[in-house]
Every structure is written in structure tokens, then in C-alpha cells.
N, CA, C and O atoms as a printed pandas DataFrame, in Angstrom:
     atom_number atom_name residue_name chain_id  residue_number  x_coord  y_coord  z_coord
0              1         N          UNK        A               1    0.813   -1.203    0.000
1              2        CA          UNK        A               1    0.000    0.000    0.000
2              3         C          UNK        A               1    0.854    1.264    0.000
3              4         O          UNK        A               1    0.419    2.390    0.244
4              5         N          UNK        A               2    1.803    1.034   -0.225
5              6        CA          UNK        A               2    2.928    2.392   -0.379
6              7         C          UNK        A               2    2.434    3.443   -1.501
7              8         O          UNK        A               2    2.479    4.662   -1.340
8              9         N          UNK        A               3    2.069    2.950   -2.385
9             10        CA          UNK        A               3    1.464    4.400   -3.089
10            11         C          UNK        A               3   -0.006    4.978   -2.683
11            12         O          UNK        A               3   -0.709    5.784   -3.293
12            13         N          UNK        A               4   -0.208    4.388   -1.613
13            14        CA          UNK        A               4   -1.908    5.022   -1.285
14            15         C          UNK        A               4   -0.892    5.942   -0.467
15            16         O          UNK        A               4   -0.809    7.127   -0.790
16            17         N          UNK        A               5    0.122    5.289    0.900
17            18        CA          UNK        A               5    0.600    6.332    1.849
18            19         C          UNK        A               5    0.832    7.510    1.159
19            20         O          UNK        A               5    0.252    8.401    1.779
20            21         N          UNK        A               6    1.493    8.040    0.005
21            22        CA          UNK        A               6    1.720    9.093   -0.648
22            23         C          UNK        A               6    0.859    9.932   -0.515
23            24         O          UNK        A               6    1.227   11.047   -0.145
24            25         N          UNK        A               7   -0.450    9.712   -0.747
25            26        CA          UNK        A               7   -1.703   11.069   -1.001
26            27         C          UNK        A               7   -2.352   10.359    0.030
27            28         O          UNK        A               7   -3.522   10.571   -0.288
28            29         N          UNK        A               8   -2.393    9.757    0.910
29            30        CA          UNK        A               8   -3.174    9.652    2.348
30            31         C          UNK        A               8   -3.676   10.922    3.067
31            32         O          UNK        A               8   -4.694   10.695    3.720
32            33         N          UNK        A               9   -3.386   11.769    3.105
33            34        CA          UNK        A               9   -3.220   13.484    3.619
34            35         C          UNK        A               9   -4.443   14.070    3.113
35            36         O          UNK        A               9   -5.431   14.593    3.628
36            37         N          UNK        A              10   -3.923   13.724    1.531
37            38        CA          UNK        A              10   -5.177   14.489    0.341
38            39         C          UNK        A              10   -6.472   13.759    0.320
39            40         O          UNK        A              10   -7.547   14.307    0.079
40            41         N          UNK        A              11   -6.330   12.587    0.566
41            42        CA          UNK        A              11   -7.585   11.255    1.277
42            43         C          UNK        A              11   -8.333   12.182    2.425
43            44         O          UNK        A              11   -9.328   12.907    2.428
44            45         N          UNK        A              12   -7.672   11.917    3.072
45            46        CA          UNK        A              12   -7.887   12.527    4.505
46            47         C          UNK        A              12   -8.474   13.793    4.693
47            48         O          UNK        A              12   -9.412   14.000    5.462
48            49         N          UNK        A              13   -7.719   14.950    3.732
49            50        CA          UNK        A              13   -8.503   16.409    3.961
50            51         C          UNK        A              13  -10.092   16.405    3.160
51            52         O          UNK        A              13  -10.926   17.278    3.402
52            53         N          UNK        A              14  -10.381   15.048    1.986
53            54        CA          UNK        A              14  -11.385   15.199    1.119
54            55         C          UNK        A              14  -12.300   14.627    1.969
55            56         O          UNK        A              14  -13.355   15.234    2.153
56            57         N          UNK        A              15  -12.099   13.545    2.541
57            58        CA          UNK        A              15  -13.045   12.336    3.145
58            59         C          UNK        A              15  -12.825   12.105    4.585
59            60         O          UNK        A              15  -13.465   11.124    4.964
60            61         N          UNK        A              16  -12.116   12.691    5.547
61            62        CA          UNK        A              16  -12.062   12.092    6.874
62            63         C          UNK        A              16  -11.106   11.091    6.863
63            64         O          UNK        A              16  -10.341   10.943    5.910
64            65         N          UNK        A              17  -11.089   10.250    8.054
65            66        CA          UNK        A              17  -10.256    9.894    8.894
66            67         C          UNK        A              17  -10.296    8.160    8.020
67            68         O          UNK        A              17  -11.037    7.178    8.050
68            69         N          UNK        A              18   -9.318    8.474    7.467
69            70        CA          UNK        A              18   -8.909    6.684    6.384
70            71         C          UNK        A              18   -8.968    5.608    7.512
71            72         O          UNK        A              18   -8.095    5.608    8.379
72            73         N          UNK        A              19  -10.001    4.672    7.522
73            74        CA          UNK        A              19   -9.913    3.539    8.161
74            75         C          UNK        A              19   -9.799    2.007    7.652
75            76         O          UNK        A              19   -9.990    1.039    8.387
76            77         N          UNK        A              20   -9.415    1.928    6.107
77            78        CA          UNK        A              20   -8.724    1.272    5.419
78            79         C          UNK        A              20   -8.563    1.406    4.579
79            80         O          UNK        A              20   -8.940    2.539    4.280
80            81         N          UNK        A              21   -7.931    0.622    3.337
81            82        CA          UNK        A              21   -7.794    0.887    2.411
82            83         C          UNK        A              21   -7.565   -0.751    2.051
83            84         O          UNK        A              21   -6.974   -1.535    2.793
84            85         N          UNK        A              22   -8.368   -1.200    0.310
85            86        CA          UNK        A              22   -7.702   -2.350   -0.283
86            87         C          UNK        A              22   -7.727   -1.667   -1.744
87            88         O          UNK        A              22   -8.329   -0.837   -2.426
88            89         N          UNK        A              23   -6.329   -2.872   -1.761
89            90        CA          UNK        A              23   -6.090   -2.523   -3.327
90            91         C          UNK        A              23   -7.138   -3.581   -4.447
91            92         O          UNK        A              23   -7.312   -4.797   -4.529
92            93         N          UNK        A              24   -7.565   -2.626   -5.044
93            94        CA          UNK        A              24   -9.015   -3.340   -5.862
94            95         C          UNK        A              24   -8.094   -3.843   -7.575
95            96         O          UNK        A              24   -8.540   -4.804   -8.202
96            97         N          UNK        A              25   -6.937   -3.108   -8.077
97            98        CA          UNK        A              25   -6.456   -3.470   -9.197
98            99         C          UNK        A              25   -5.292   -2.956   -9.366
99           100         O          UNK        A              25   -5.005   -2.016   -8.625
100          101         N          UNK        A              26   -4.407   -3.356  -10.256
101          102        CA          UNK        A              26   -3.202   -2.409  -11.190
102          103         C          UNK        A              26   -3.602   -2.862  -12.094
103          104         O          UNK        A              26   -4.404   -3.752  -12.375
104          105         N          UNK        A              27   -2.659   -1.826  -12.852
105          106        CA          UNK        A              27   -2.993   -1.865  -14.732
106          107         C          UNK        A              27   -1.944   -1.395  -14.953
107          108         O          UNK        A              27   -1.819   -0.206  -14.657
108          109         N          UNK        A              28   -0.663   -2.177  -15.611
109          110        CA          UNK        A              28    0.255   -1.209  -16.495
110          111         C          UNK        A              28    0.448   -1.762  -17.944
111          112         O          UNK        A              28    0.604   -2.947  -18.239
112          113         N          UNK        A              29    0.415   -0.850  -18.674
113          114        CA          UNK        A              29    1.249   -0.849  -20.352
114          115         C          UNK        A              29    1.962    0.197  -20.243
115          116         O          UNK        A              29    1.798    1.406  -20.077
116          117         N          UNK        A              30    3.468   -1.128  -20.479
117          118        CA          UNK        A              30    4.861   -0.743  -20.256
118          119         C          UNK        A              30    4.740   -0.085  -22.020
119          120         O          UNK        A              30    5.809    0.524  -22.067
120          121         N          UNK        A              31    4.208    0.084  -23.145
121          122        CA          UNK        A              31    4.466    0.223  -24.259
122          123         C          UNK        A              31    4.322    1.645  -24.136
123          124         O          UNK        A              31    5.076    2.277  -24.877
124          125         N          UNK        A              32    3.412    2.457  -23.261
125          126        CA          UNK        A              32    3.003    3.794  -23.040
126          127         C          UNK        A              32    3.363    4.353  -22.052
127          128         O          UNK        A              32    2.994    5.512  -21.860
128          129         N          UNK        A              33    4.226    3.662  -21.093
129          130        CA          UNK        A              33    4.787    3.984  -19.446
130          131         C          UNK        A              33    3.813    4.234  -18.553
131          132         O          UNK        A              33    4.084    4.952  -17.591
132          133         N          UNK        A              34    2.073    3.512  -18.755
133          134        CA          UNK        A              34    0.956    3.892  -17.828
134          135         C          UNK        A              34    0.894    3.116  -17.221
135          136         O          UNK        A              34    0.572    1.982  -17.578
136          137         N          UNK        A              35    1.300    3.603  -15.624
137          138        CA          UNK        A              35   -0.072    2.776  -14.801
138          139         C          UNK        A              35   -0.968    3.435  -13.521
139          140         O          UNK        A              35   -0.823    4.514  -12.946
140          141         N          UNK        A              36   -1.945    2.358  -13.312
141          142        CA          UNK        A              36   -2.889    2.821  -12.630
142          143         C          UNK        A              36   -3.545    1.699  -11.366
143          144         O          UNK        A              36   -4.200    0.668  -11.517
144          145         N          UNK        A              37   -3.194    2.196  -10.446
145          146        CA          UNK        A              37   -3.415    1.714   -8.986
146          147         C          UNK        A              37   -4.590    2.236   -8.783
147          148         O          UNK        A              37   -4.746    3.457   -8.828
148          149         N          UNK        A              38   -5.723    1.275   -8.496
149          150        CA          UNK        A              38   -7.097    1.651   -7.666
150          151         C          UNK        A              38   -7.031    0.584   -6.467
151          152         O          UNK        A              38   -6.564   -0.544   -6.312
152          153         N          UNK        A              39   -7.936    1.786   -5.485
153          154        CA          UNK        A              39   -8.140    1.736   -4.294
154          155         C          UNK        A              39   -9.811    1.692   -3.921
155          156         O          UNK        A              39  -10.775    2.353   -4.306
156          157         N          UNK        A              40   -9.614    0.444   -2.870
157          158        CA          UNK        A              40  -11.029    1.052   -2.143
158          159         C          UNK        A              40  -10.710    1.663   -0.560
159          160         O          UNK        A              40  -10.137    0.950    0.264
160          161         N          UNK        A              41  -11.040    2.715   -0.316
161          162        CA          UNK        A              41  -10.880    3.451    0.704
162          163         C          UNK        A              41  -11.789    3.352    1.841
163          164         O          UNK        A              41  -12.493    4.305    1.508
164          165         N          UNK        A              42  -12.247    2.997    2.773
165          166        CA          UNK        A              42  -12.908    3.080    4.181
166          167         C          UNK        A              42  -12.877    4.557    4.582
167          168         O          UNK        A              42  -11.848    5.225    4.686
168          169         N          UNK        A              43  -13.784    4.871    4.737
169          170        CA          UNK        A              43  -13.570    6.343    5.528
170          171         C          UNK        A              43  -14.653    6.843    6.715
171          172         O          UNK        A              43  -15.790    6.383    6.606
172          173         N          UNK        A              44  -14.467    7.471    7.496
173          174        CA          UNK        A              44  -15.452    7.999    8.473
174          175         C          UNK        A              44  -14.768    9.680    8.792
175          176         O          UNK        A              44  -13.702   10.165    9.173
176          177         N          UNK        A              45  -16.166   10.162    8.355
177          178        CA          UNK        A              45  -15.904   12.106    8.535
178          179         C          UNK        A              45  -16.905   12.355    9.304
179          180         O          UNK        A              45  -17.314   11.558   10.149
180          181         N          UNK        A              46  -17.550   13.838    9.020
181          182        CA          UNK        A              46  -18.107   14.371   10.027
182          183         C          UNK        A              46  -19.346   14.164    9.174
183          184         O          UNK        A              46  -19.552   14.599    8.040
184          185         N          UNK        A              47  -20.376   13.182   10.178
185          186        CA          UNK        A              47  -21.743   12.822    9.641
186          187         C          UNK        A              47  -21.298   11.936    8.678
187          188         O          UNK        A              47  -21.782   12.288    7.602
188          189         N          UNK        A              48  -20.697   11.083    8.567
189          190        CA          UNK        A              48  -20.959   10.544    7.164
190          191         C          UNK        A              48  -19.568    9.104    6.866
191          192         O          UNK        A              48  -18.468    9.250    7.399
192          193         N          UNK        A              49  -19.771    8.234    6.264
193          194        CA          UNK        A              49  -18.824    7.092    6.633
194          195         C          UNK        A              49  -18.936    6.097    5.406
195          196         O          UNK        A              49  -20.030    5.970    4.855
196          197         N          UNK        A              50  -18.157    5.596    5.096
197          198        CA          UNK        A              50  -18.468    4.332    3.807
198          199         C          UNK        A              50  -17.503    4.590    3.058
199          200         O          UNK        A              50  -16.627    5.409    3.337
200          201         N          UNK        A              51  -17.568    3.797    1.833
201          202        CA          UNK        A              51  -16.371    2.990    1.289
202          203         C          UNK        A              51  -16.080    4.078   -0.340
203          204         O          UNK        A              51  -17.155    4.099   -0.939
204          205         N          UNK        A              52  -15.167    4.771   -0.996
205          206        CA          UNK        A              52  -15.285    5.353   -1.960
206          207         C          UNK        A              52  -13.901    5.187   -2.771
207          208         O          UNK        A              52  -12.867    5.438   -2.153
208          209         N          UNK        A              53  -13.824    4.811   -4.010
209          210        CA          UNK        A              53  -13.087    4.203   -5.039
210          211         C          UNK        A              53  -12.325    5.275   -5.704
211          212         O          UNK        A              53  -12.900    6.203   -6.272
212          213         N          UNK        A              54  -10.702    5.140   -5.630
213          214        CA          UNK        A              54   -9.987    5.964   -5.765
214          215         C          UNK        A              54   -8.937    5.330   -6.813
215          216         O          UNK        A              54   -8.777    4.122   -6.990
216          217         N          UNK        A              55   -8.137    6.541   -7.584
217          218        CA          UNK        A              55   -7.010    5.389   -8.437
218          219         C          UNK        A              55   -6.107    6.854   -8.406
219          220         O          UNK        A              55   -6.401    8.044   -8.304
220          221         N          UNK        A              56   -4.980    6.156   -8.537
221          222        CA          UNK        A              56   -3.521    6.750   -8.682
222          223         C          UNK        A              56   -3.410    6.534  -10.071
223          224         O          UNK        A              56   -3.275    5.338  -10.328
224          225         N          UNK        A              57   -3.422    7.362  -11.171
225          226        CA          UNK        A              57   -2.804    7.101  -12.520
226          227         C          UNK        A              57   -1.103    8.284  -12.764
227          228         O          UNK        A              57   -0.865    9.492  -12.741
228          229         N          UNK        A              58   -0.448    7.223  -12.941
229          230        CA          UNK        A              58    0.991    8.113  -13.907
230          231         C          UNK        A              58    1.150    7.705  -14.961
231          232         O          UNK        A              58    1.376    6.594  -15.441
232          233         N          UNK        A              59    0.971    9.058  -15.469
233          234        CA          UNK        A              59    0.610    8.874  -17.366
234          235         C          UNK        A              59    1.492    9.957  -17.738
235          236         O          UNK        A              59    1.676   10.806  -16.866
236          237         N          UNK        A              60    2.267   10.157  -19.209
237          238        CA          UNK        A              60    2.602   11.150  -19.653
238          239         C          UNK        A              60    1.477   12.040  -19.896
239          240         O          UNK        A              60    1.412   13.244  -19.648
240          241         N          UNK        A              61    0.589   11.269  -20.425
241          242        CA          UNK        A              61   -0.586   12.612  -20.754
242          243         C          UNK        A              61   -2.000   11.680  -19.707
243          244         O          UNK        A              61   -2.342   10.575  -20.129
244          245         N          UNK        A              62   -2.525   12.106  -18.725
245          246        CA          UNK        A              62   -3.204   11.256  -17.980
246          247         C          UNK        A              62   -4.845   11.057  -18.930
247          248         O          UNK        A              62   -5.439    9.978  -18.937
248          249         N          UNK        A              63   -5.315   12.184  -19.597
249          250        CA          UNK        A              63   -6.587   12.267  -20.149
250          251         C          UNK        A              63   -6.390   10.879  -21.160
251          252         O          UNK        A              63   -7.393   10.268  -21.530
252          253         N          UNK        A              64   -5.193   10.498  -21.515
253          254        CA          UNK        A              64   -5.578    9.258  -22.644
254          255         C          UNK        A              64   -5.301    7.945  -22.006
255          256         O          UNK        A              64   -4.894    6.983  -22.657
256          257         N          UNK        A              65   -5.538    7.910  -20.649
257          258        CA          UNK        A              65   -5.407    6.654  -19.721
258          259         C          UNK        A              65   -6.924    6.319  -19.553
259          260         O          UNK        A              65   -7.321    5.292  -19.002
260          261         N          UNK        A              66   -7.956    7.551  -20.228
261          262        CA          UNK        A              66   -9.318    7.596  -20.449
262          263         C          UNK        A              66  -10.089    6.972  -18.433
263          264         O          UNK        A              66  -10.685    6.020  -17.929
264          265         N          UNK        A              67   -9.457    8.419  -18.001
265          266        CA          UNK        A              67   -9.896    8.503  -16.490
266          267         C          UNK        A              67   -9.559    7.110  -15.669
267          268         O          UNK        A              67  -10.269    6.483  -14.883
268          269         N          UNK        A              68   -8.117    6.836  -16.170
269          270        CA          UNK        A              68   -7.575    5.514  -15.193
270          271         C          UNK        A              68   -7.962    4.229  -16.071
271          272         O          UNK        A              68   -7.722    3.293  -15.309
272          273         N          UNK        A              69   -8.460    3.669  -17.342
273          274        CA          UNK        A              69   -8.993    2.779  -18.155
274          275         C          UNK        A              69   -8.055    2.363  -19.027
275          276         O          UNK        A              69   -8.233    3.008  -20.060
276          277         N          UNK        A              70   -6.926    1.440  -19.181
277          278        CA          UNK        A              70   -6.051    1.530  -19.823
278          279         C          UNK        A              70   -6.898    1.052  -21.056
279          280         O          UNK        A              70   -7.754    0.177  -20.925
280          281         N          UNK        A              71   -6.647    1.615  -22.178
281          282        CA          UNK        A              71   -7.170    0.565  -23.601
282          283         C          UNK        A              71   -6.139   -0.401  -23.941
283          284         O          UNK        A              71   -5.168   -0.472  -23.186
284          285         N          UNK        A              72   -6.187   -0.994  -24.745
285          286        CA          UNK        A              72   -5.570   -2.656  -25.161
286          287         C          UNK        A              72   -6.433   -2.970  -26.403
287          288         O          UNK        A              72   -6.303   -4.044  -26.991
């Protein structure tokens, strides 16, 4: 889970207090240097609590990873 720790902070200031996290997928094509780590996140804030689906994409250009979707 080392690349969720990275933006855990930015988790945290959007959604409250991270009370887990699983990794739901990767995706890389090494032919385009993309990949993309999704997350399911646990969270509990103020009023409000449940599970919301997050992804880490590093893309040279991220819009043609078509919002984290690698094509093939």
C-alpha cells in the first residue's frame, strides 16, 4: 500500500479519517509507461462514513489513460 501512503493526507482532507484501504487493481502498459493503482478506501468524517473508489494514474498525458482505463 505504499502508493496510497503518498496522497493519504489528500484522502484525509477530502473524506475524513482513512480507516482502510484495499487494493481493488493495477494496470500497467509498459508500451506507453501507464499505470494505474485503484483503491477502495474506508472512511469515516463528520456525519458521514463508507467505502469510496480511488485510483492513482501516472501517465505522460493522464486524459488518454481515459480517467484511469487503460485501452488494449
Amino acid at each position: 500500500m505504499k502508493p496510497f501512503e503518498l496522497v493519504r493526507s489528500l484522502v484525509e482532507e477530502e473524506l475524513g479519517e482513512v480507516r482502510g484501504v484495499r487494493l481493488y487493481g493495477a494496470h500497467l502498459d509498459p508500451e506507453s509507461m501507464t499505470a494505474v493503482i485503484e483503491y477502495m478506501v474506508d472512511f469515516r468524517g463528520e456525519g458521514r462514513r463508507g467505502a469510496h473508489g480511488m485510483k492513482i494514474v501516472h501517465a505522460e498525458n493522464p486524459a488518454e489513460s481515459d480517467n484511469g482505463v487503460l485501452q488494449g
